[in-house]
N, C-alpha and C positions, 0 to 999 in steps of 0.2 A: 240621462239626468233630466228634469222636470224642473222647470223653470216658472215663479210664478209672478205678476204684476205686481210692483210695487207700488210706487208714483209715477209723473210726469205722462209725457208722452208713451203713448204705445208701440210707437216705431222705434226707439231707442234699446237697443240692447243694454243698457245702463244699468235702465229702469227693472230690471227682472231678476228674480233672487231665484239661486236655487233652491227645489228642497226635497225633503227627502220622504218616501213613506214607510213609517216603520212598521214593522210589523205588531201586530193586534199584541203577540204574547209578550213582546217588549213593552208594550204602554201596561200593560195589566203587573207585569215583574217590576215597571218602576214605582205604579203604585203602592204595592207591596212595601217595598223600602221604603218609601217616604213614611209611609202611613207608621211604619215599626221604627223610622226614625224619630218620626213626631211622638210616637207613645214613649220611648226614651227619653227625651229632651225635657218634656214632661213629669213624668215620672220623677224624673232629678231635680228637678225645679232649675234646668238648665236655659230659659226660653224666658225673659226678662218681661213683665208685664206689658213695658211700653211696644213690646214686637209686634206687631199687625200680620204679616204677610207670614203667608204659611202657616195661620193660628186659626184651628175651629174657633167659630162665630165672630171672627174679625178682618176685617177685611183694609182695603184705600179707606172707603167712606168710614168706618168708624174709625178709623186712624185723624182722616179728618177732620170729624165730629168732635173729636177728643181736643184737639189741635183749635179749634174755631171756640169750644169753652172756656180753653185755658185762655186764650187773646180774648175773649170778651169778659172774663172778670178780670184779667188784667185792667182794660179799658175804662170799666164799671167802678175799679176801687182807685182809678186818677194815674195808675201808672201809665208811661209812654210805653209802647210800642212799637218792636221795628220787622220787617217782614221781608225776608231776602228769598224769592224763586225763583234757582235752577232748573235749566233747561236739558237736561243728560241725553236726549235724542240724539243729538250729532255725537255725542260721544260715543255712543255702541253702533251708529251706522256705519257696519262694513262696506258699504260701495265706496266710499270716497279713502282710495289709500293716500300717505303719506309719502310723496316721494325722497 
């Protein structure tokens, strides 16, 4: 098993995640499916305009872009504005279990 740095210190075995390498024909078969999943979802009009991730030519940033016009004509036509940012980091980091 292959273990790689994550944070903190270097001495700590804490700090090191496993991982794995896959093989070359498995990245190229999962492509495949996505790419023939995404032409389905499509296709159907299953994939809701506002999705960002995972959408040819959209990305975080115009997700944000998107997000930072609608609050500024909010702003611009006297409505109040409120802005709540989640942090979901600790939520998907597997090193620290639950005892």
């Amino acid at each position: 098993m292959l273990l790689q740095f994550f944070k903190g210190e270097k001495c700590s075995p804490s700090n090191y995640r496993p991982i794995s390498l896959t093989v070359h024909i498995c990245k190229v078969f999962e492509s495949i499916v996505r790419d023939r999943m995404i032409d389905h979802l499509e296709k159907y009009a299953l994939i809701k305009e506002s999705q960002h991730g995972s959408v040819k030519d959209k990305s975080c940033l115009t997700n944000l872009l998107i997000f930072m016009e609608e609050v500024t004509s909010y702003i611009d036509s006297g409505f109040p504005v409120d802005v709540i940012y989640l942090d979901f980091q600790k939520a998907f980091d597997r090193s620290h279990t639950v005892d």
